[in-house]
C-alpha positions in Angstrom: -10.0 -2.2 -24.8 -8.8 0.4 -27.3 -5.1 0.2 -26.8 -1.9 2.5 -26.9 -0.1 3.1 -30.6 2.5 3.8 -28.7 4.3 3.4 -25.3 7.8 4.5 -24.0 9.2 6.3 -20.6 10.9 8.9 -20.0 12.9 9.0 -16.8 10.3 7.1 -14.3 6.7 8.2 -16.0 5.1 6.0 -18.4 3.8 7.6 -21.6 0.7 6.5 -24.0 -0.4 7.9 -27.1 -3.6 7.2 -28.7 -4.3 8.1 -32.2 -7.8 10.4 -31.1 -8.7 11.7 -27.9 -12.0 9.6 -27.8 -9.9 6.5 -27.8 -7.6 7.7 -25.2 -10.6 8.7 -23.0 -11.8 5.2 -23.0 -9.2 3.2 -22.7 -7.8 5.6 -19.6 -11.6 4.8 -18.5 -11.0 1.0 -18.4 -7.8 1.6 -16.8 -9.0 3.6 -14.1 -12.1 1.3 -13.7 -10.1 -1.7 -13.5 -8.0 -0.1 -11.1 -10.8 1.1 -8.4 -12.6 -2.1 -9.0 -9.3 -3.8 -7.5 -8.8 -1.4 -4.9 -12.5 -1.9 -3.6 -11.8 -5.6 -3.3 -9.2 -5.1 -1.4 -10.3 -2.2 1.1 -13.3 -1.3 2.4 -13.3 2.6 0.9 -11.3 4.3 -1.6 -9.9 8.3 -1.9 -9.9 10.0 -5.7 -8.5 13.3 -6.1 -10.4 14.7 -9.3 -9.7 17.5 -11.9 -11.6 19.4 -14.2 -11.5 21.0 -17.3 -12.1 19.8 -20.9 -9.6 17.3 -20.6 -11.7 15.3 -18.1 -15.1 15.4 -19.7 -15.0 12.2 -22.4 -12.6 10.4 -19.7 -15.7 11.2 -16.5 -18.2 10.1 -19.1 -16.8 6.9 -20.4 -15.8 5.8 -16.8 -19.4 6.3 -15.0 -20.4 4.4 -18.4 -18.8 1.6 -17.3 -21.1 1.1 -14.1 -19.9 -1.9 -11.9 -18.2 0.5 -9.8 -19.5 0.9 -5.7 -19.2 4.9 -5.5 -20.8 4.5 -2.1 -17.5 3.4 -0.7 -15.9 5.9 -2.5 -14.6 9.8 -1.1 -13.5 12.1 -3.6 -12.2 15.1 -3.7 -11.1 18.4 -6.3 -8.1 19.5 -7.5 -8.8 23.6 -7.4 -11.2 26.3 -7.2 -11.6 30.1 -7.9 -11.7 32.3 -5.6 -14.9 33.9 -4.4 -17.1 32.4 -7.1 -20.2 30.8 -6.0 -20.9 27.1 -6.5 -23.4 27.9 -8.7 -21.4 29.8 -11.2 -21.0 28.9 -14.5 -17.5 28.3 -14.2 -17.0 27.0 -10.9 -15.4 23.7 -10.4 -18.0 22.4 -7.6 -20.7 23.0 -10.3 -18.4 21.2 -13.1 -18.2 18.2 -10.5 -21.6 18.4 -8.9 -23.4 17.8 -12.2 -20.4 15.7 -14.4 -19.4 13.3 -11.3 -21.4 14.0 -8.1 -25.1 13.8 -9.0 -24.5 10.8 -11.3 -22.6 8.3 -9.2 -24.0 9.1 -5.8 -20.4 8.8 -4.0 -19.7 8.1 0.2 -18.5 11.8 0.3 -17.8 14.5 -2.2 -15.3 17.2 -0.6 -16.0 20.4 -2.1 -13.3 23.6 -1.8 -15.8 25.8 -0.8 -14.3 28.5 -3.1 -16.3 31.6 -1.8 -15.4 30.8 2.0 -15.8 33.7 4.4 -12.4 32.9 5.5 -9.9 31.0 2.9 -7.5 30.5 5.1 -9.8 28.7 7.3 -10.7 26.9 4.6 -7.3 25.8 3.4 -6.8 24.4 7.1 -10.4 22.8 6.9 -9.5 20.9 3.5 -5.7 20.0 4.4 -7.5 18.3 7.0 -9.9 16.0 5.2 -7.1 15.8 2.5 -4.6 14.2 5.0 -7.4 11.7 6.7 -6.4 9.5 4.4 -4.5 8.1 1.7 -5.0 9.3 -1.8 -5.7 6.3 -3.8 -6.0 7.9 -7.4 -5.5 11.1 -8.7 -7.0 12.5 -12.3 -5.3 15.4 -14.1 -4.6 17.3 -16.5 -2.1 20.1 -17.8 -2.2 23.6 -18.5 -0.9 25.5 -21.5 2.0 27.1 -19.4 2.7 23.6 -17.4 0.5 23.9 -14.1 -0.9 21.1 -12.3 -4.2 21.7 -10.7 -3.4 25.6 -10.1 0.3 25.4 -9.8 0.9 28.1 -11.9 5.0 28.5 -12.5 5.2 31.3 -10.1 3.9 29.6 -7.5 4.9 26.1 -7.8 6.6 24.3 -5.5 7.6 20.9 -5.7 8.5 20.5 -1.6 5.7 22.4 -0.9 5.1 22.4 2.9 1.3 22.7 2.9 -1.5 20.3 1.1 -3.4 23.1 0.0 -3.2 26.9 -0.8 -4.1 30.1 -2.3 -1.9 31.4 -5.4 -2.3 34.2 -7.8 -2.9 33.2 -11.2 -1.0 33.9 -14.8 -2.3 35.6 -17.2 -1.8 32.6 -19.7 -3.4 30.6 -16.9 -6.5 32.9 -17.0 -6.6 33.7 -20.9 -6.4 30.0 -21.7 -9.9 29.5 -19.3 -11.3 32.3 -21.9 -10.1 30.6 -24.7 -11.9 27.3 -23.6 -15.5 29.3 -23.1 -15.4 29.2 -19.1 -15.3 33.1 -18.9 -15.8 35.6 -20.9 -13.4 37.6 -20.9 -10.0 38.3 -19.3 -11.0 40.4 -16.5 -14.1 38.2 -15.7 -11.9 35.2 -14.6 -10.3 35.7 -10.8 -7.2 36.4 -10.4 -6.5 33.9 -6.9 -7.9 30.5 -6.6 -7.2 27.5 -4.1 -5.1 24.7 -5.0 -4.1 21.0 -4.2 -0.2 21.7 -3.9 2.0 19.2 -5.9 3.5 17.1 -3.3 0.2 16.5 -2.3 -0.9 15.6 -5.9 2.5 12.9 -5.9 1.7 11.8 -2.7 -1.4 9.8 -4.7 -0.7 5.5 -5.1 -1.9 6.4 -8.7 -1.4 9.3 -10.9 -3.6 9.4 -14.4 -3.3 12.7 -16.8 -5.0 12.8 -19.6 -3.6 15.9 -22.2 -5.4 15.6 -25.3 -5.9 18.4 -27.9 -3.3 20.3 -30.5 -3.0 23.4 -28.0 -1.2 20.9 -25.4 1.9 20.1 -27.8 4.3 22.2 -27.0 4.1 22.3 -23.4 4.0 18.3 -23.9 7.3 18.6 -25.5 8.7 21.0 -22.8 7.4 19.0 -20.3 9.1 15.3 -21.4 12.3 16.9 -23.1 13.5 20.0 -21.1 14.4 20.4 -17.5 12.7 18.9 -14.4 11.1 22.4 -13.1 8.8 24.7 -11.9 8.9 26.7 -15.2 7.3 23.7 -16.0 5.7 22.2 -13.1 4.0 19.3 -14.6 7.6 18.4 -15.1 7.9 16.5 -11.9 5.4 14.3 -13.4 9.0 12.5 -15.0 10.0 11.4 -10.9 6.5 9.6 -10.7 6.5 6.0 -11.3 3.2 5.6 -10.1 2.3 8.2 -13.3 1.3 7.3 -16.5 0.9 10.7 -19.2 -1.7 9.8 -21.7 -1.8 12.1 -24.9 -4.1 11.8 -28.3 -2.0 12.3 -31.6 -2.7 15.7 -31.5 -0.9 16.6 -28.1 2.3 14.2 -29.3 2.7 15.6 -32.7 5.9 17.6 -31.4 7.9 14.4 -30.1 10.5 13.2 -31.8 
């Protein structure tokens, strides 16, 4: 196992720095291998709440690397989706999951947010549903440029959020930074509304993993651990998590003190 250089806490998450984002992916891998190993020994199936972006790919490849894991027993589920994009799109989340995750691991269920639904709000009532069937054993995420979680923008964020899931508007840092990273084109290509996992529903997980690797991340990183526990920061709330561990490569920590 290719261990933390360094470990502290700030207020009740747990934070891990690795000095290169390959080595962070791994040894989160282990970590959450280890983890639904255990869980699977102990009950007969097992709920993970998954995110995308490029934060997740080395971590989703090392841990379906490490085999030895019964998917079968295993639900998951997604953090987000566009609005009104197909599944086949280039930058949809069900493709990202479908081909990274789903096709490769064969799990019990995948959950999809059917992201160009006839009727969203039906949907949103449709997912809360399978959402609240049961327990969230492990959630994976990451963290925007302006703070979100999943798509929990700082507008729209709400940390006693009444509903599991929803449909928000999205900032324009939120959408330029999904051109920046090569999902879109351009800024008008990328949706402006999406569905997202609210954030009690993302704390109301036994386990919280988020992996925030990469240079671009620091100063939100900083903002997040060292300023105010809000939604002009919603990853923030991450700080009232015990059950939350941040992980960050050199790169995303080279703005703490």
């Amino acid at each position: 196992m290719l261990a933390a250089t360094k470990f502290f806490r700030v207020d009740e998450l747990m934070v891990q720095i690795y000095n290169s984002e390959v080595e962070m992916a791994q040894d989160v891998a282990e970590i959450a291998h280890k983890y639904l190993q255990n869980l699977l020994q102990e009950q007969d199936t097992v709920a993970v709440l998954l995110a995308t972006g490029n934060s997740q790919l080395k971590f989703l490849d090392a841990l379906i690397a490490l085999g030895g894991v019964d998917w079968s027993r295993i639900t998951l589920f997604h953090l987000d989706e566009y609005l009104g994009i197909s599944a086949d799109h280039a930058a949809s989340f069900r493709r990202y999951l479908r081909e990274r995750v789903d096709q490769r691991v064969a799990p019990k269920e995948f959950h999809y947010i059917e992201g160009d639904a006839l009727q969203p709000i039906a949907e949103c009532d449709r997912y809360t549903k399978l959402l609240q069937a049961q327990p969230i054993d492990l959630c994976c995420l990451g963290i925007g440029e302006n703070g979100h979680l999943a798509f929990n923008d700082p507008a729209v964020a709400n940390f006693q959020d009444i509903h599991s899931i929803k449909l928000v508007k999205l900032d324009t840092v939120n959408r330029q930074q999904q051109v920046n990273t090569g999902h879109f084109s351009n800024l008008e290509a990328v949706p402006q509304y999406a569905f997202t996992v609210t954030i009690p529903m993302i704390c109301s997980a036994k386990k919280i993993i988020c992996l925030v690797p990469e240079t671009r991340k620091a100063k939100v990183v900083k903002k997040i651990l060292y300023g105010d526990i809000t939604t002009d920061y919603p990853a923030s709330i991450l700080r009232q998590q015990p059950q939350a561990t941040l992980f960050l490569d050199v790169n995303s920590a080279s703005l703490l003190a």
